[in-house]
C-alpha positions as CSV (number, residue, x, y, z in Angstrom):
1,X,117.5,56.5,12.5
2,X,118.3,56.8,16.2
3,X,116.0,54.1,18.5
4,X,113.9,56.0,20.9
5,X,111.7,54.6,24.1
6,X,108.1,54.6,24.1
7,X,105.8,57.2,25.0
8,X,104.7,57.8,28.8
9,X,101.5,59.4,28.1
10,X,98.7,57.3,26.8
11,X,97.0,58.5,23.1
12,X,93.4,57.3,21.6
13,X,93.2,58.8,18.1
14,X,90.2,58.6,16.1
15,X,89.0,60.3,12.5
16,X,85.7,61.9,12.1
17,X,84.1,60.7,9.7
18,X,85.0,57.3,11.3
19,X,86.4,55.9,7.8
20,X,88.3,58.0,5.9
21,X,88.2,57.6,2.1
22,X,91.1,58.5,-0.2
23,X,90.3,62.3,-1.2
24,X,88.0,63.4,1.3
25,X,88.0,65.8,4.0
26,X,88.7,64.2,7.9
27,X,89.3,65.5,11.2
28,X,91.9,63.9,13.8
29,X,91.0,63.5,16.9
30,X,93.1,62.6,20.1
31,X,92.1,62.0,23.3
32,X,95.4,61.9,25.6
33,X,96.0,60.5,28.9
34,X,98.2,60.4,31.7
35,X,97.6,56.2,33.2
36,X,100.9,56.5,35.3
37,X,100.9,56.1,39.0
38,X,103.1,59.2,39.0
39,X,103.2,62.4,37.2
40,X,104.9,63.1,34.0
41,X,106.7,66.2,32.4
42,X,106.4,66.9,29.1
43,X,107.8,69.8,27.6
44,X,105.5,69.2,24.3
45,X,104.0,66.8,21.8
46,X,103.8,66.9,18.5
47,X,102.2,64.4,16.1
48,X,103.4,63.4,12.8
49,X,100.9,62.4,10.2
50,X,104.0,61.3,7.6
51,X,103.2,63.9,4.9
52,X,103.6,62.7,0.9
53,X,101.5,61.1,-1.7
54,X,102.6,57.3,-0.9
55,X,100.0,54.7,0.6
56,X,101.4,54.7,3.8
57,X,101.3,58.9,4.3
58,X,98.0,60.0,5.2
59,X,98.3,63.4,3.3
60,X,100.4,65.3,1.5
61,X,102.5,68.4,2.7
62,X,100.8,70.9,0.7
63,X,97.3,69.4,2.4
64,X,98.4,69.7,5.4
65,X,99.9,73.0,5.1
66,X,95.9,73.6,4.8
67,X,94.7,71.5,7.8
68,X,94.1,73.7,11.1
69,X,94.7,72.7,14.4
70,X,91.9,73.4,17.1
71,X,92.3,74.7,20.4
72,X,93.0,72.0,23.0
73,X,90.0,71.0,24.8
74,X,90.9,70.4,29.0
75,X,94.2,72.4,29.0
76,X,95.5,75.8,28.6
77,X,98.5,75.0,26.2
78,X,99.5,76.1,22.6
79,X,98.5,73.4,19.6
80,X,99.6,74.9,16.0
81,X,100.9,74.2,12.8
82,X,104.8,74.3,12.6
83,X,107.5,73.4,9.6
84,X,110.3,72.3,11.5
85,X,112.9,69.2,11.3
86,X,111.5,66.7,13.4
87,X,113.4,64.0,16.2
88,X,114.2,60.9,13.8
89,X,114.6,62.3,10.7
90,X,117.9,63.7,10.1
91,X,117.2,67.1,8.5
92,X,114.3,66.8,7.4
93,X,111.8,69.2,7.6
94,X,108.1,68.7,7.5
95,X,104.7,70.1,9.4
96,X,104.2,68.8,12.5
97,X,101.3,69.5,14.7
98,X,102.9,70.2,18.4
99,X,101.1,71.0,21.8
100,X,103.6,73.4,23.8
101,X,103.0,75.2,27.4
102,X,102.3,78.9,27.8
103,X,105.5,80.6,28.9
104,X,106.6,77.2,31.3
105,X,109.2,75.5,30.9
106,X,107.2,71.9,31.2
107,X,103.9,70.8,31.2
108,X,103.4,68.5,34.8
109,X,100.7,66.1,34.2
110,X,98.7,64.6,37.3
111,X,98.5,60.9,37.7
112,X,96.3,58.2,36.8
113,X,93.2,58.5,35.6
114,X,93.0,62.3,37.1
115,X,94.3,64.4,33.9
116,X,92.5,64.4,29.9
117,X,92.6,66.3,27.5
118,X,91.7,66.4,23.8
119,X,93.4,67.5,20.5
120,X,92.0,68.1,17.0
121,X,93.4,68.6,13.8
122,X,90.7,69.8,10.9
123,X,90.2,69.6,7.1
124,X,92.7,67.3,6.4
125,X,92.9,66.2,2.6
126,X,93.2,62.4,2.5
127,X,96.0,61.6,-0.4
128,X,94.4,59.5,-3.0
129,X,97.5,56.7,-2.9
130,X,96.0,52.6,-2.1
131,X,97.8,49.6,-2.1
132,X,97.9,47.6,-4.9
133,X,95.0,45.7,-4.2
134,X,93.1,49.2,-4.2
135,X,91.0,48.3,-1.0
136,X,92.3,49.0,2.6
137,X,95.6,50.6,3.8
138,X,97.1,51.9,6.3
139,X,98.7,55.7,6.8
140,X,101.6,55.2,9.4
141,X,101.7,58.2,11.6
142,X,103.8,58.9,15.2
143,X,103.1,60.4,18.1
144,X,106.3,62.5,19.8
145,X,106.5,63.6,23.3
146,X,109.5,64.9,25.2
147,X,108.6,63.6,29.0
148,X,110.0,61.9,31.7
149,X,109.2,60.3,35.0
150,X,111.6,62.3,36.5
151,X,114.5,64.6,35.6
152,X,115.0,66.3,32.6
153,X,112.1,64.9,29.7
154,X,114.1,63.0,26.7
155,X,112.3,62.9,23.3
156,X,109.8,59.3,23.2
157,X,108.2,57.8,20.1
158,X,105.4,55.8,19.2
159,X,103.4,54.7,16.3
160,X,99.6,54.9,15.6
161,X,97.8,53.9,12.2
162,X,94.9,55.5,10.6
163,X,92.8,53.1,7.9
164,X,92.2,54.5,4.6
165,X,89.8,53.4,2.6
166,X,88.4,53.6,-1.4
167,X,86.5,55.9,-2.3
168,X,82.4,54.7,-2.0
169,X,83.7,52.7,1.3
170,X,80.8,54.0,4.2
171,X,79.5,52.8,7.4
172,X,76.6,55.2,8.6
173,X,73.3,55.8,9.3
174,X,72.4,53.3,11.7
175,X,68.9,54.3,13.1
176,X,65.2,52.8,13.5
177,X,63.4,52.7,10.5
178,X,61.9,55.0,9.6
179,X,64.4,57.1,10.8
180,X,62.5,59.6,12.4
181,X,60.7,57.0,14.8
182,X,62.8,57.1,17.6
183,X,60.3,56.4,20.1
184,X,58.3,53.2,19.8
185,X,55.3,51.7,21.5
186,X,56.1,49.1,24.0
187,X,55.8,45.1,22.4
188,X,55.3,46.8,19.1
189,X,58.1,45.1,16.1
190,X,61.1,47.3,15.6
191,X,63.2,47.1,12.5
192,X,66.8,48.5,12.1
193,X,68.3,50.3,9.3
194,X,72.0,50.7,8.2
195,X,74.3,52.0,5.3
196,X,77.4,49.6,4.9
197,X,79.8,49.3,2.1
198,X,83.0,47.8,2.7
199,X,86.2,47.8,1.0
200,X,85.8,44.1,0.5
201,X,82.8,42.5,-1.3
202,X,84.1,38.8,0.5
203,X,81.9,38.3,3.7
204,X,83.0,35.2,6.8
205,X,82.4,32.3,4.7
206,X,85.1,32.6,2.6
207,X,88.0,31.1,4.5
208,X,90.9,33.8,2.9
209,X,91.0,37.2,3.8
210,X,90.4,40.1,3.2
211,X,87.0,39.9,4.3
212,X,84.2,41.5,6.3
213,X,81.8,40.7,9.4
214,X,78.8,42.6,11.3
215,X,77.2,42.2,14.2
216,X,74.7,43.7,16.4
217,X,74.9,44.0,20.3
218,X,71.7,45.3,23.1
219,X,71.2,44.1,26.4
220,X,68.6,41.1,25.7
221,X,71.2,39.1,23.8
222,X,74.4,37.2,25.9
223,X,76.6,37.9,22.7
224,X,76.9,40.3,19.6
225,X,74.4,38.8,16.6
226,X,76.1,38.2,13.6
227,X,74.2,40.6,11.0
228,X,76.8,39.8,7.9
229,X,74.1,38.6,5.4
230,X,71.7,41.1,6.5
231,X,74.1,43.8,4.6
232,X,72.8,43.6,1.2
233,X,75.7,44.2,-1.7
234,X,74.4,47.6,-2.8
235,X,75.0,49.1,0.6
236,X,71.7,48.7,2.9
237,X,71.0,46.1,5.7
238,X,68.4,45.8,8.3
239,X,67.6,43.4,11.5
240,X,64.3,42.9,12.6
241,X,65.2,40.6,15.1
242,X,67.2,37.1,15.1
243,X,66.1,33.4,15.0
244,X,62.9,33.9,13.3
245,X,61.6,36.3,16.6
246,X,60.5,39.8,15.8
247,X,62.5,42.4,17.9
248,X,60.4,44.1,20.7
249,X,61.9,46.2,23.7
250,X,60.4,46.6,26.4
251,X,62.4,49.5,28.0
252,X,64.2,52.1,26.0
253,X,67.4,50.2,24.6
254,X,70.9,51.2,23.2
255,X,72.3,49.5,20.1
256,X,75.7,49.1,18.9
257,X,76.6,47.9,15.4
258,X,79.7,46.5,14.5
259,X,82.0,46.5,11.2
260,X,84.8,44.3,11.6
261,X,87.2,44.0,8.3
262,X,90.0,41.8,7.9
263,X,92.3,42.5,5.5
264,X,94.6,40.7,3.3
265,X,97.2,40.4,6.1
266,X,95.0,38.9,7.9
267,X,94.7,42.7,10.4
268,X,91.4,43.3,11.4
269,X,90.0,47.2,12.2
270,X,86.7,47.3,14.1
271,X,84.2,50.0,13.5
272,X,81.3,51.0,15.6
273,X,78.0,52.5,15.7
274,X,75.3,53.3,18.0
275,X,71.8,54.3,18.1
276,X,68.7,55.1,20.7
277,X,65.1,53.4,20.5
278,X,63.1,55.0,23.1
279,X,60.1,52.9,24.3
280,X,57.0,55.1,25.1
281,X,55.8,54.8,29.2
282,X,53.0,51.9,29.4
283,X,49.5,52.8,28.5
284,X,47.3,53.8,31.6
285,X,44.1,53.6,32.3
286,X,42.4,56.7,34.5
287,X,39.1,56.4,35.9
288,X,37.3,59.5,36.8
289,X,39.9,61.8,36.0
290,X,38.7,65.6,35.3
291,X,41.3,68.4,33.3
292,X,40.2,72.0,33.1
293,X,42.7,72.6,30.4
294,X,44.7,70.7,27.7
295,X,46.9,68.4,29.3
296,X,50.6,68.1,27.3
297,X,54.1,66.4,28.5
298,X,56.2,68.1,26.5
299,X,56.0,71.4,28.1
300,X,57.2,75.1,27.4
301,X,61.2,75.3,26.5
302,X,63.3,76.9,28.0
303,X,66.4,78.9,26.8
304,X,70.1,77.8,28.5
305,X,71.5,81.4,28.9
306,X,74.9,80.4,30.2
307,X,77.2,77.8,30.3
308,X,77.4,76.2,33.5
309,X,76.5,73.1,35.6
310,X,73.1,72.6,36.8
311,X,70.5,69.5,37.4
312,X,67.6,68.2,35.4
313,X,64.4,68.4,37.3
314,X,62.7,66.2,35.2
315,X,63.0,64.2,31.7
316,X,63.6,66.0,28.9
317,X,65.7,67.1,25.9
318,X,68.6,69.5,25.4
319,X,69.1,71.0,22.0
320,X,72.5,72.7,21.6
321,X,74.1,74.0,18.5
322,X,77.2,76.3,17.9
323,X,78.2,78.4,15.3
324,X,81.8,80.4,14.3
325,X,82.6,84.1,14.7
326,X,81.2,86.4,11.3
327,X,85.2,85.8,10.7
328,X,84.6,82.1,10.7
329,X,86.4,81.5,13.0
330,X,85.9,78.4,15.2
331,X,83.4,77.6,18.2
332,X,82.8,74.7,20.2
333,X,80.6,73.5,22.9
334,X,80.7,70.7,25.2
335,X,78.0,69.4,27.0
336,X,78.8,66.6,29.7
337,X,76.0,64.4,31.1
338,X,76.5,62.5,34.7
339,X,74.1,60.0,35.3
340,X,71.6,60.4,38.4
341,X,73.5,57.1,40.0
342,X,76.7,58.9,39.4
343,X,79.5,57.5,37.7
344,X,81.3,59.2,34.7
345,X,80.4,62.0,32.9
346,X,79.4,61.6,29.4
347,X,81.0,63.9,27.1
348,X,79.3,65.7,23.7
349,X,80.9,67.9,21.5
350,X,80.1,69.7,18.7
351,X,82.2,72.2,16.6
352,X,82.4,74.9,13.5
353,X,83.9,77.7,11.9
354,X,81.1,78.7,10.0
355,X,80.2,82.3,11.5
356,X,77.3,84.5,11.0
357,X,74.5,83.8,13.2
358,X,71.5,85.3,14.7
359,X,71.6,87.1,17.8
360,X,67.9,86.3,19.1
361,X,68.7,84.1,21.8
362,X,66.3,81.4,20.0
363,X,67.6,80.8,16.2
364,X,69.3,77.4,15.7
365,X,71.3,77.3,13.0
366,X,75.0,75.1,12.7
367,X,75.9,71.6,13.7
368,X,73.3,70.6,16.6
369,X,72.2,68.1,18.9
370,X,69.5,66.8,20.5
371,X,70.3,64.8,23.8
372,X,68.0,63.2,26.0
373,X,68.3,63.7,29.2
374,X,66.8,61.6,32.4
375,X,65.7,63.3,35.9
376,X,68.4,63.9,38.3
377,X,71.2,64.2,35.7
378,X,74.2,66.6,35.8
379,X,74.4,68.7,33.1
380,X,77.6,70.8,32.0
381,X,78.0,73.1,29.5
382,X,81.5,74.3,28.6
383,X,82.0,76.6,25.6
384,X,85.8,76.0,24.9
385,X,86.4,78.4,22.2
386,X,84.9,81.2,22.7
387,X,85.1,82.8,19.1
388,X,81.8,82.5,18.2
389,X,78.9,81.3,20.2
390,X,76.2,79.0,21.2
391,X,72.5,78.3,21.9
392,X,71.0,75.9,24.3
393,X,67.4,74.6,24.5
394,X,65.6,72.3,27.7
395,X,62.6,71.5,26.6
396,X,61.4,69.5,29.8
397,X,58.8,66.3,30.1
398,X,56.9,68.4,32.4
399,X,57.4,71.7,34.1
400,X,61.0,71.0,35.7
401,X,63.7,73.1,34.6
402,X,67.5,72.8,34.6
403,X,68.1,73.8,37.9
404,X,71.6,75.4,38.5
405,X,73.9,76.7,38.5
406,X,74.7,74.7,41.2
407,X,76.4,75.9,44.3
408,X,79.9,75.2,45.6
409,X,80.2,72.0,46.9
410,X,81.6,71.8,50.5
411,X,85.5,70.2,51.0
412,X,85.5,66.9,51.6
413,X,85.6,66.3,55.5
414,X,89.5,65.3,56.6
């Protein structure tokens, strides 16, 4: 096999859901990046998920003759299916998943941190091959990009891994308990709820791998709490707070739990989760205080008719949800949230190609979210594939609406 360099272009792949167990149903995402100082041609990618029924394939080429590639999110470019022979292998011919321009010769990719985009590859059927000790493994895929600095692009290769896991292996559903209390009284005991269940039944104290640790980060601890014991072996775990102390917030909090498994080579994978507790304002007392009429905070909603940019007047939640063409084919929406100090945009998406849906303006139906949002806060909405459609929901905490869509912003001054 011929020794090629190392990609140019920078590649973050991930699987949705976040473990994939042998015989399920994943999708592959990719978030690539240009982190040269310079800018790169590319005349395409493709991406090579090592098709068979061996441990170290990820599916088999009969699955993935059934997986479907989305369209690119953040650039107008080709992404399909295609059974070709492939740089490395001789003559052999195999599905690869490949991103091409639209009638260009080259793709010219801005520099630094000023170019993204995303790739997805559905319904991927996980072949049921393990190692022998039946717990983790890992699929050995490539990425392949023709690019260069400079001059004509030469074909570049690089490796990426994706963990796969027994069947019965989860890490989910990490909320407050009971999951519906998402917002809790200021001072009042919060407890923490979790579904674990690792490959491995060994936990840190024994001093061989393969083993597992958790641990639990917010913002009034200096360092992750180790959580390990608090994972029960039929699958559940809590924390209601460490040392003895009962957890209280006092200001709406973030936390992120983490699943860290070593295995028998002694390789460790990290998993994450994260979830929202949302501390009610402080308790106020009013004194002579008269209301000719019921008073509420969460106010009338309003429906998002179009997808644009525009500013949150005041608190509230945005409920989106997307559904496919009556063809099934697939929709998407992303909704980006820039916080009121500025910084960077936080991106959501959600996608289907279920089709069918109401055409009220007011029915949710489909995969949905519920985001909250703060005062001052950008909010874009981008509906990338355009097959089917979308619905979007502000329902403020208060009177303000999303006001937009914004106007043009004036050139920067020279």
């Amino acid at each position: 096999m011929t020794d090629y360099p190392d990609v140019l272009l920078s590649y973050d792949y991930s699987t949705d859901p976040d473990m994939a167990t042998v015989g399920s149903i994943v999708n592959l995402m990719c978030t690539v990046e240009n982190k040269q100082d310079v800018a790169v041609s590319c005349a395409y990618i493709s991406i090579d998920l090592n098709p068979g029924d061996g441990p170290e394939s990820l599916a088999t080429e009969d699955a993935l003759g059934n997986a479907t590639p989305q369209k690119p999110t953040g650039i107008n470019a080709s992404f399909t299916r295609k059974l070709v022979s492939g740089p490395g292998d001789g003559t052999s011919t195999k599905y690869y998943f490949m991103l091409t321009p639209p009638g260009s010769k080259y793709f010219t990719f801005k520099p630094g941190d000023k170019f993204e985009f995303s790739l997805q590859i559905n319904k991927i059927l996980v072949n049921n091959a393990l190692g022998a000790d039946g717990t983790l493994t890992t699929a050995k895929c490539r990425t392949i990009e023709k690019s260069s600095l400079s001059g004509n692009p030469v074909t570049n290769i690089t490796g990426f891994t994706v963990p796969k896991y027994p069947t019965g292996t989860a890490f989910r559903n990490f909320t407050t308990s009971p999951a519906d209390q998402v917002v809790v009284k200021r001072g009042d005991p919060l407890r923490l709820q979790w579904t674990a269940k690792p490959p491995f039944s060994k936990k840190t104290k024994h001093p061989s791998p393969p083993y597992y640790t958790m641990t639990i980060y917010y913002d009034q601890v200096d360092k992750p709490v180790d959580v390990t014991d608090n994972n029960s072996d039929n699958g559940g775990g809590s924390f209601t707070g460490q040392g003895g102390e009962l957890l209280t917030l006092s200001h709406t909090t973030p936390f992120t739990l983490y699943l860290t498994l070593c295995d028998k080579n002694g390789q460790q994978i990290t998993h994450s989760l994260t979830t929202l507790a949302v501390v009610s304002p402080t308790d106020v007392t009013l004194t002579d205080l008269d209301l000719n009429e019921t008073a509420s905070i969460l106010t009338i909603a309003n429906p998002v008719t179009q997808a644009d940019t525009a500013i949150a007047s005041t608190d509230g939640f945005l409920l989106c949800t997307v559904q496919g063409s009556a063809n099934s084919e697939p929709s998407e929406v992303v909704i980006s949230l820039t916080p009121p100090e500025g910084g960077d945009a936080v991106p959501y998406v959600i996608t289907t190609d279920e089709g069918s849906q109401p055409d009220d303006g007011y029915t949710f139906v489909g995969p949905r979210i519920l985001l909250p949002v703060a005062k001052g806060t950008t909010v874009n909405l981008i509906q990338t594939q355009s097959a089917g459609t979308y619905r979007a929901m502000w329902y403020p905490l208060g009177t303000g609406p999303l006001l937009g869509p914004l106007p043009p912003q004036p050139a920067p001054s020279a």
